[in-house]
C-alpha positions as CSV (number, residue, x, y, z in Angstrom):
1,X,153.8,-363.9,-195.6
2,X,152.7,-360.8,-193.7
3,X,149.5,-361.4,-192.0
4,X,150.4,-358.4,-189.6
5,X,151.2,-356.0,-192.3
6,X,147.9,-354.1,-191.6
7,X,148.5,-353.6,-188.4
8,X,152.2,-352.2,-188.9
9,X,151.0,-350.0,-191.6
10,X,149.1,-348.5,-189.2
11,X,152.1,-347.8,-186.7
12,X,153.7,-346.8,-189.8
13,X,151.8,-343.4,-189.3
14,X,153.8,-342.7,-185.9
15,X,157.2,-344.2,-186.1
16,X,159.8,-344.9,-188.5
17,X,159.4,-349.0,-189.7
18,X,163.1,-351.8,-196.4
19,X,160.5,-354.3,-197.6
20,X,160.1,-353.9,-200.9
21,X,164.0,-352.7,-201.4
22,X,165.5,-348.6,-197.7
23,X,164.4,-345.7,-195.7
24,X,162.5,-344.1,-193.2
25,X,159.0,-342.8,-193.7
26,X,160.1,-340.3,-195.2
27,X,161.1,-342.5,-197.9
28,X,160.2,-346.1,-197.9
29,X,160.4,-348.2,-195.4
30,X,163.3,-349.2,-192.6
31,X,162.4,-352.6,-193.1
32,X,160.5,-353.1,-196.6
33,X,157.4,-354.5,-196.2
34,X,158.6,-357.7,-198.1
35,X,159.8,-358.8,-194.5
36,X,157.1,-357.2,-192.3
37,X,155.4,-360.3,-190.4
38,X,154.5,-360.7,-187.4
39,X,157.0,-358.7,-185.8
40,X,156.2,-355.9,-183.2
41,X,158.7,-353.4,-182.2
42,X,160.5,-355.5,-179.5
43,X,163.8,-356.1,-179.8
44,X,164.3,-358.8,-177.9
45,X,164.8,-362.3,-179.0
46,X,161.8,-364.2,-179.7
47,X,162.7,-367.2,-178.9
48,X,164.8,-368.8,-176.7
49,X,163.9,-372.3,-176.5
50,X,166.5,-374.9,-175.9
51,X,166.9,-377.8,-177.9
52,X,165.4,-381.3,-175.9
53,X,167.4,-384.7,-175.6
54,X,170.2,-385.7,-178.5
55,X,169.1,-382.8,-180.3
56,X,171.3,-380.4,-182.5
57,X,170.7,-376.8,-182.0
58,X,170.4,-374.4,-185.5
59,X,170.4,-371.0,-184.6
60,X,168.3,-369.1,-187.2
61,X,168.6,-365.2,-187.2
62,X,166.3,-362.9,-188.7
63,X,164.3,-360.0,-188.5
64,X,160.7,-361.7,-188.8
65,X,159.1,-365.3,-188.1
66,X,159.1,-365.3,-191.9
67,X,162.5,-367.1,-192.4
68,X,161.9,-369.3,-189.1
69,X,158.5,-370.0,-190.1
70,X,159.9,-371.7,-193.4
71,X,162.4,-374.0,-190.9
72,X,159.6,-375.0,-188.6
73,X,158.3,-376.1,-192.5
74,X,160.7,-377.7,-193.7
75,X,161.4,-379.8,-189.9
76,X,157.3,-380.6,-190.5
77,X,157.9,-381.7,-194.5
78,X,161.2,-383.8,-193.3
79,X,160.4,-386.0,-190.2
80,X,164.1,-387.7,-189.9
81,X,165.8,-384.2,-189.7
82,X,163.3,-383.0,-187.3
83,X,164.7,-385.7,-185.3
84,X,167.9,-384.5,-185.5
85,X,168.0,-380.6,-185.4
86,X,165.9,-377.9,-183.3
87,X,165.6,-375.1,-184.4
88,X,166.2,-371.7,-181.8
89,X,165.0,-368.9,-183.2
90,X,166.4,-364.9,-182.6
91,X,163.5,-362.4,-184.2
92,X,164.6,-358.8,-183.8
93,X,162.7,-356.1,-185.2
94,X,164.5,-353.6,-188.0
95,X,162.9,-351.2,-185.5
96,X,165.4,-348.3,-184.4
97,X,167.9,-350.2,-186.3
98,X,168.2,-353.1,-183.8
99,X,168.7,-356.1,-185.9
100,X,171.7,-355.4,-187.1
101,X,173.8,-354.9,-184.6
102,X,172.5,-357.8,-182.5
103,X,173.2,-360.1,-185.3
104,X,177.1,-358.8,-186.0
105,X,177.7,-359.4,-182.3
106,X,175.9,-363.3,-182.7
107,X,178.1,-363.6,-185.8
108,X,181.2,-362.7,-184.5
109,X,180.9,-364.4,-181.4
110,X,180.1,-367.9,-183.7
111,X,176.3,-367.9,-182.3
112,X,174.8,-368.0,-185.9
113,X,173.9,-371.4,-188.1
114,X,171.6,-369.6,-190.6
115,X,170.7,-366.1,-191.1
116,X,168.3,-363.6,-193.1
117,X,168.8,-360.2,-194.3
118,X,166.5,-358.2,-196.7
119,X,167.8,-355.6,-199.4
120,X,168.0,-352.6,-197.3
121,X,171.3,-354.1,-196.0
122,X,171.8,-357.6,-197.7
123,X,175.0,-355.6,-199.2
124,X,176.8,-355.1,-196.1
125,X,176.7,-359.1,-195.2
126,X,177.0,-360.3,-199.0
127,X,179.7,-358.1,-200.1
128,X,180.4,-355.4,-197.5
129,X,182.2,-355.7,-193.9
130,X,180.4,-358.6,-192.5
131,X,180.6,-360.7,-195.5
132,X,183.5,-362.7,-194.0
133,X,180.8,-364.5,-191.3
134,X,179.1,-366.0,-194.7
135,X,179.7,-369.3,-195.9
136,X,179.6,-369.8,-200.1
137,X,176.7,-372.2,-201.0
138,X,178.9,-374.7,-202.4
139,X,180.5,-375.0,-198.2
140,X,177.5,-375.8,-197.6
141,X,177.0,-379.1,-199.8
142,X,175.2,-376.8,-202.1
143,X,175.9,-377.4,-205.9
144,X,174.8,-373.7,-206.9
145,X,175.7,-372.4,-209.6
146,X,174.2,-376.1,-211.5
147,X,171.2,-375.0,-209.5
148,X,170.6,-371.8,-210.1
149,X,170.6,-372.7,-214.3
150,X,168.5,-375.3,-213.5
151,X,166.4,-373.3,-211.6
152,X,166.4,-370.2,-214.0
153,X,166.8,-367.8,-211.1
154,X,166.4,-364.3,-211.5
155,X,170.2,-363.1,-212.0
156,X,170.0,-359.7,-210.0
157,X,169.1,-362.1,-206.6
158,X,172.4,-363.9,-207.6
159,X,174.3,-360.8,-208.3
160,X,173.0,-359.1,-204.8
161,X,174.3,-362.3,-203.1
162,X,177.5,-362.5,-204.6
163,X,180.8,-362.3,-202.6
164,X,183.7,-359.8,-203.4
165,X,185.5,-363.5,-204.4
166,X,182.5,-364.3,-206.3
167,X,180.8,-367.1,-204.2
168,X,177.5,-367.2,-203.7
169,X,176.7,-366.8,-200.1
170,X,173.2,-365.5,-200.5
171,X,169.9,-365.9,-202.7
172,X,166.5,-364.6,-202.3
173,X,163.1,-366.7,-202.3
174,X,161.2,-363.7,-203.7
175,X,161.7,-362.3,-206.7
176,X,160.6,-358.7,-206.5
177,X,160.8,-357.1,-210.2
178,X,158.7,-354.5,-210.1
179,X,155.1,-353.1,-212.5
180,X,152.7,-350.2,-212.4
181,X,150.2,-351.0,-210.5
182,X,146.4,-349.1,-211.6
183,X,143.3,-348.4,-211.0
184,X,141.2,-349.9,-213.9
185,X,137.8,-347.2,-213.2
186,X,140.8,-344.5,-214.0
187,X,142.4,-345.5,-217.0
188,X,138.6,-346.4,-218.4
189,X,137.3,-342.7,-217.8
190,X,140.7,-341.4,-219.4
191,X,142.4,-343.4,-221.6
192,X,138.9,-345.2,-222.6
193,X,140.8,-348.7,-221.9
194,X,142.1,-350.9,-218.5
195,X,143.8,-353.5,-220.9
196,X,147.3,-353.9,-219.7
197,X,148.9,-354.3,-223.1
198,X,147.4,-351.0,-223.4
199,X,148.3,-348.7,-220.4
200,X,151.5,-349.4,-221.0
201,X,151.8,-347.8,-224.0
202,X,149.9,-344.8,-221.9
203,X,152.3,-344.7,-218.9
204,X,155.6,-346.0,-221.2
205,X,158.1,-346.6,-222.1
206,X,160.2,-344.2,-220.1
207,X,159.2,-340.8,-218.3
208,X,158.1,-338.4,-221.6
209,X,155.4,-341.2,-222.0
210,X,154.4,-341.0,-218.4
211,X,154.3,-337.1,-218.1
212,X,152.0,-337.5,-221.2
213,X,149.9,-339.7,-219.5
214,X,149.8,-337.1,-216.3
215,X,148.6,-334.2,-218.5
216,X,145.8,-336.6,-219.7
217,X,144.8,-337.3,-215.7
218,X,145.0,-333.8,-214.7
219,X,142.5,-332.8,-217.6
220,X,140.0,-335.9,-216.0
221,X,141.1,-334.5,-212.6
222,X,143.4,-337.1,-211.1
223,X,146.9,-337.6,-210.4
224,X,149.1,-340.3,-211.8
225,X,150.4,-341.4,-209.0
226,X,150.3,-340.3,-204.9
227,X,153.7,-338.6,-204.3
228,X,157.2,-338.5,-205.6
229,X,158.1,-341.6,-203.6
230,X,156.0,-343.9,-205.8
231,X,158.3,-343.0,-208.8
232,X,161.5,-342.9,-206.5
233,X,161.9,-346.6,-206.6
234,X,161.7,-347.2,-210.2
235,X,164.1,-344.1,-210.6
236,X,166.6,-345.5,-207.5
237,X,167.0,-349.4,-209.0
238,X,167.3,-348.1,-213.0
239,X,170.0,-346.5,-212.5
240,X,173.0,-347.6,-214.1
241,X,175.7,-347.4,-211.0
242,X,175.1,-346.5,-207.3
243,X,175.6,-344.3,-204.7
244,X,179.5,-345.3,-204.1
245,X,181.7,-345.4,-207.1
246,X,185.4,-345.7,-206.1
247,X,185.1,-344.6,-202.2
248,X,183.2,-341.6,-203.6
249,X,179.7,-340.0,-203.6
250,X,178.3,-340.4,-207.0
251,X,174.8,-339.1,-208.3
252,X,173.9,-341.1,-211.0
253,X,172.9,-339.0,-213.9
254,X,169.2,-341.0,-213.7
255,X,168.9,-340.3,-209.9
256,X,169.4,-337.1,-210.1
257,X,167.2,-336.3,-212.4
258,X,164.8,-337.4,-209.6
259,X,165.2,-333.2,-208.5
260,X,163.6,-332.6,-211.7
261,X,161.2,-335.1,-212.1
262,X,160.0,-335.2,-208.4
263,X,159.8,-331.1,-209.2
264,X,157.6,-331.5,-212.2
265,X,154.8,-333.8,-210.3
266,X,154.8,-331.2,-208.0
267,X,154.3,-327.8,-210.2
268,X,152.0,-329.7,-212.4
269,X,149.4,-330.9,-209.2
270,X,149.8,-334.6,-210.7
271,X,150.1,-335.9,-207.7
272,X,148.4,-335.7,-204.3
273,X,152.1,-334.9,-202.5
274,X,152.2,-338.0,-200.2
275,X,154.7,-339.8,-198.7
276,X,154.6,-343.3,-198.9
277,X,153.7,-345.3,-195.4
278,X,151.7,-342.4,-194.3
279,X,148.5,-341.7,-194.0
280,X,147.7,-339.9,-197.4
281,X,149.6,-342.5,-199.3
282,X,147.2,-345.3,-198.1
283,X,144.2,-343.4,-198.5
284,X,144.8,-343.1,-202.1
285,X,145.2,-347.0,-202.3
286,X,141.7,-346.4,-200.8
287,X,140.7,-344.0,-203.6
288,X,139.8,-341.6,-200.3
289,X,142.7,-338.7,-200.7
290,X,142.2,-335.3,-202.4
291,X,141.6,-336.5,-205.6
292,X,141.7,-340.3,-207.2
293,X,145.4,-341.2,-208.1
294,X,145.8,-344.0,-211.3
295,X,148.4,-345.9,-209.9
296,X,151.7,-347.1,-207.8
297,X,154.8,-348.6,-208.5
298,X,156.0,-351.5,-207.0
299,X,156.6,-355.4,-207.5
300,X,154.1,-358.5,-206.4
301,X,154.3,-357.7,-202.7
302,X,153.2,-354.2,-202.7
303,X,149.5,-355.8,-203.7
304,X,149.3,-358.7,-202.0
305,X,150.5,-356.8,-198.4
306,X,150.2,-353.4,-198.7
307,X,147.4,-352.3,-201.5
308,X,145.1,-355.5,-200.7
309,X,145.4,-354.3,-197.2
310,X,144.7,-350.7,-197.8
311,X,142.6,-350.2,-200.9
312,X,138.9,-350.7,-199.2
313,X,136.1,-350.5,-201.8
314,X,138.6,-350.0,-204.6
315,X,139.4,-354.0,-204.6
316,X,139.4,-355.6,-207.3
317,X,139.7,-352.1,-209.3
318,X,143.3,-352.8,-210.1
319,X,145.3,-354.2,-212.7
320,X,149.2,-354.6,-213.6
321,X,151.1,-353.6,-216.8
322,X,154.4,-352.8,-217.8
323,X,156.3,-349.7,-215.9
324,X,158.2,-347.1,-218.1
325,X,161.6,-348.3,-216.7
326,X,162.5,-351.8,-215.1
327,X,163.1,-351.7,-211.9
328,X,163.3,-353.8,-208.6
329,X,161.8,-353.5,-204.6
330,X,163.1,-355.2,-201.4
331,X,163.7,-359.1,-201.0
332,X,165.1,-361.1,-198.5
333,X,168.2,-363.2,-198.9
334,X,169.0,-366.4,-196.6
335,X,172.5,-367.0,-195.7
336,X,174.6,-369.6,-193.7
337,X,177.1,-368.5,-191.2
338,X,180.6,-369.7,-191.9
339,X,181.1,-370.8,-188.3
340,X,178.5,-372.9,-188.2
341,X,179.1,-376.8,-187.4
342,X,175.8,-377.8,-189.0
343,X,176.5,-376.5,-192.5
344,X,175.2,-379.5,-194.2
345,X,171.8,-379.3,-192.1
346,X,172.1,-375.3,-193.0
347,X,172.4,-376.2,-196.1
348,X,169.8,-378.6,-196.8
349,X,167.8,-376.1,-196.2
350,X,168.7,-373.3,-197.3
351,X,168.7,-375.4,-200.9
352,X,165.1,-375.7,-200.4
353,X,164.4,-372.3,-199.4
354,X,166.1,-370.9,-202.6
355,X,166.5,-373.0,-205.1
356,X,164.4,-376.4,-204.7
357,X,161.7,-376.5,-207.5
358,X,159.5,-379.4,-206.8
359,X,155.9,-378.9,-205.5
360,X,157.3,-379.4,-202.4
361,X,159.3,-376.7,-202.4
362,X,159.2,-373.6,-200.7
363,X,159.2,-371.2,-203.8
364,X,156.2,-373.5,-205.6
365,X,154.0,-373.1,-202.4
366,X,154.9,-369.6,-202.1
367,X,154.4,-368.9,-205.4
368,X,151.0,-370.7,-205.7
369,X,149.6,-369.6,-202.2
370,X,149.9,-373.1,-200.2
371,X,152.6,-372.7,-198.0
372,X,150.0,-370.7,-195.5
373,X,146.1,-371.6,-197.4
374,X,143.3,-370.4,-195.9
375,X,141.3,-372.0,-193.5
376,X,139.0,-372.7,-195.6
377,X,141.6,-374.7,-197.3
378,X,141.5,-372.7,-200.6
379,X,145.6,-371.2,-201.6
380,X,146.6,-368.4,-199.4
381,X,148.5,-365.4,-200.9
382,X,150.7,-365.8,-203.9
383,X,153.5,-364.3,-204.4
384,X,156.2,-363.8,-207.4
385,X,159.6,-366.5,-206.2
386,X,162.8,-366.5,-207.7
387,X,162.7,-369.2,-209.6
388,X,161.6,-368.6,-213.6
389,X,160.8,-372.2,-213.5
390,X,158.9,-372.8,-210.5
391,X,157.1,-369.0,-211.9
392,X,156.0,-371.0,-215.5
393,X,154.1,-373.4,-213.3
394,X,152.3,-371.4,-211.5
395,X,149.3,-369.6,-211.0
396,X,148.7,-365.9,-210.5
397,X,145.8,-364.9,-211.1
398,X,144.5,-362.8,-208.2
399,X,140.9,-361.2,-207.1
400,X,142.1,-357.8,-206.0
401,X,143.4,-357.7,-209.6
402,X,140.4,-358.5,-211.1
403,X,141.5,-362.2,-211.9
404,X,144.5,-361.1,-213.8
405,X,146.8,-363.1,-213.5
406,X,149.5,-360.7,-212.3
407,X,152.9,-363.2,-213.0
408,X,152.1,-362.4,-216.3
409,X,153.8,-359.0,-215.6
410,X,155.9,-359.6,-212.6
411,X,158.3,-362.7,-214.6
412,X,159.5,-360.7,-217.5
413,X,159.8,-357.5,-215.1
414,X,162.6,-359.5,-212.5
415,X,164.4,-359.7,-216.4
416,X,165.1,-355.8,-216.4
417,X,165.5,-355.5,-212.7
418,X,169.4,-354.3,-212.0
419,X,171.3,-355.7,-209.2
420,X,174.3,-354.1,-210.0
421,X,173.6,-350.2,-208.2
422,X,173.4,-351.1,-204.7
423,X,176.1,-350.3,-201.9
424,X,176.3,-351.2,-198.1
425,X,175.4,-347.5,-197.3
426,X,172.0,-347.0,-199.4
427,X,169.7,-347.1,-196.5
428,X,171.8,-343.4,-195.2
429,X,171.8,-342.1,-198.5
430,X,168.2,-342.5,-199.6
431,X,167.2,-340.7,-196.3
432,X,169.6,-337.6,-197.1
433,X,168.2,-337.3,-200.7
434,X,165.1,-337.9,-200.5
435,X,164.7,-335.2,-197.7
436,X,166.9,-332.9,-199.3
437,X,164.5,-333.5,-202.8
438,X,161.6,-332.3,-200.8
439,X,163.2,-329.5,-199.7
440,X,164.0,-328.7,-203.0
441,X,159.9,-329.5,-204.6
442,X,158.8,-327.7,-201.9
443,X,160.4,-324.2,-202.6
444,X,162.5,-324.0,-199.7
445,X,165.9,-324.3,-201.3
446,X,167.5,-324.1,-204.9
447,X,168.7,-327.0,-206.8
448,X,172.1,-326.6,-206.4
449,X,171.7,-325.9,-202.4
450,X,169.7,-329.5,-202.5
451,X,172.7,-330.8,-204.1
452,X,175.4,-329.5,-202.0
453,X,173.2,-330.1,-198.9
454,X,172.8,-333.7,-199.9
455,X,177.0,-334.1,-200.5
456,X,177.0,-332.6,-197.0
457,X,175.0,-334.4,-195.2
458,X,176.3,-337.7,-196.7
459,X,180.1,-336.4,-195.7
460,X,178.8,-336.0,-191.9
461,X,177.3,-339.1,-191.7
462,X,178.8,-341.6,-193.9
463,X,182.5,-339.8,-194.2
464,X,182.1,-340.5,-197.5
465,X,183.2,-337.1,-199.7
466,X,181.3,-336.7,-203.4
467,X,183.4,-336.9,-206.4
């Protein structure tokens, strides 16, 4: 799913890139790694091919081949409607912020059929103010809310891609519940076990546990995890409302208390004071950095396209348990313009994107590494879907795990993920805290200054005044 992830991890060290679930470098990144593929920093259209003959043209939007790649698929899987329908793809970066505002033009100008968008923003087109371009599932020949029962998909995807009238107009393919991810050596040496039933009684549940568990690191000399932004995630998609509550700033009691936990990694030295998608942070995964670092939060994807990438001679030194609080990273969700004059086509599929859960589905060959298998012909990279019951047939177990199988973990976790504390503006908002926290860890302002700062900066940007 993101064979090029490697490489733009690396350009992740000089410019700004969610996947993953967001921010900047400075806090994760623009667009999460979930939908990193393929995709250099152009922002041109990738493709511009016109259809040949009879053919209908679907215009498919998106921010990576990863979306287009599963309609060149499906065309290959479905001869007939190959005859009918070709496909012209649009691939812009989410470099500099270009995607967006080349695919609000294409929408309102009716030059849209089907369209992705990952969690960084999926708000803004699902409920915010370019929701009115998407079409509800069930315009789109799409019985979906049968489906998604039969299917057992993960209900914070449905809630995500849920219309202000309460329509489904979006759903995911991944499902990206997130785990603590550890190194097995580590928890050996200190906690004299890598079990996972185990370590998650060390790290959890909830952060008195996991401050426990630091203290028992530092002793060993490690840290517990690389920098504040590892916990910032978990911290971000617990809590129990967002950013926005009634046209107003609102700090959730659970994210603010981010100043204080981000503050006691810091005094403490249980950490190596990284920030994730830089340098240090991956050096860790490496077990390279100052000194070696247990583990990282984050769901399926963050192994199989970030760590497996990253972590060098520490492969297959990892393992998966429990995280003290539930919590979900990035997705994408696929959506079908409301314009379009091919819904059914769009919506064929887009049904077998999301919700089909047949072996021949997109979410079973995804999930069991045969959409893309190597060339050697053995499964490709696996990767937690959406669907509970396409997950129950499937087979995690992964090498840079140790042969855990890591679904294990990852299908209860999408259960406690919270789809409910996401606004249109989170992408602006996580920048402005999660600077102004730093400033705060780092000694250079007070609390309350981080505070006030943070209310400030969100009122210049955003216009959007605290409570």
């Amino acid at each position: 799913m993101k064979k090029a992830l490697s490489l733009l991890a690396a350009l992740s060290l000089m410019a700004s890139f969610t996947a993953c679930g967001t921010d900047k470098p400075a806090d994760t990144p623009a667009s999460t790694p979930d939908s990193q593929a393929e995709v250099e920093s152009s922002t041109e259209e990738s493709s511009e091919t016109p259809p040949s003959g009879d053919k209908r043209e679907l215009k498919v939007w998106a921010f990576t081949t990863e979306v287009p790649g599963m309609v060149t698929k499906y065309m290959e899987l479905n001869p007939d409607f190959a005859a009918q329908y070709e496909m012209k793809e649009s691939v812009i970066a989410t470099t500099d912020g270009a995607y967006q505002p080349a695919l609000d033009a294409a929408l309102a100008g009716d030059e849209v059929d089907m369209y992705a968008a990952e969690a960084a923003f999926i708000l803004k087109y699902s409920q915010g103010e370019a929701a009115k371009y998407a079409a509800p599932y069930e315009d789109l020949g799409i019985d979906v809310d049968a489906k998604i029962k039969e299917a057992e998909i993960a209900q914070y995807t449905v809630d995500i891609g849920t219309n202000p009238d309460g329509k489904v107009v979006g759903l995911g393919y991944q499902a990206t519940g997130g785990a603590f991810i550890y190194r097995r050596s580590i928890a050996k040496d200190v906690f004299g076990t890598d079990d996972p039933a185990k370590i998650k009684e060390e790290v959890g549940p909830g952060w008195d546990k996991f401050f426990e568990a630091a203290a028992k690191l530092k002793e060993k000399g490690y840290g517990i995890v690389s920098g504040d932004g590892d916990i910032w995630h978990a911290i971000e998609n617990s809590s129990d409302t967002g950013w926005v509550v009634d046209d107003k700033l609102h700090i959730d009691p659970k994210r603010e208390e981010f100043l204080d936990l981000s503050k006691k990694l810091m005094d403490n030295d249980y950490h190596n004071d990284t920030q994730d998608w830089q340098e240090g942070w991956f050096a860790d995964m490496a077990g390279t950095g100052k000194k070696g670092i247990l583990g990282f939060f984050g769901p399926a994807w963050l192994i199989n396209y970030t760590l497996k990438d990253n972590c060098g001679d520490t492969f297959g030194d990892w393992a998966v348990c429990e995280p003290p609080v539930g919590f979900f990273w990035g997705g994408t969700w696929v959506l079908g313009a409301k314009s379009s004059e091919n819904k059914e086509a769009v919506g064929d599929i887009i049904e077998w994107i999301t919700l089909d859960t047949s072996e021949t589905g997109l979410q079973y060959m995804w999930a069991n590494g045969t959409f893309a298998p190597n060339e050697d012909g053995t499964p490709g990279t696996k990767d937690c879907v959406a669907s509970g019951v396409v997950m129950a047939k499937s087979d995690g177990k992964v090498d840079i795990l140790g042969g855990q199988n890591m679904f294990d973990v990852f299908v209860p976790a999408n259960q406690f993920a919270n789809g409910k504390n996401l606004t249109p503006y989170d992408e602006d908002i996580n920048t402005a805290w999660r600077d102004q926290v730093r400033q705060y860890t780092s000694g250079q302002k007070t609390r309350d200054a981080a505070i006030d700062d943070f209310k400030q900066a969100v009122s210049d940007k955003l216009a959007i005044d605290a409570e």
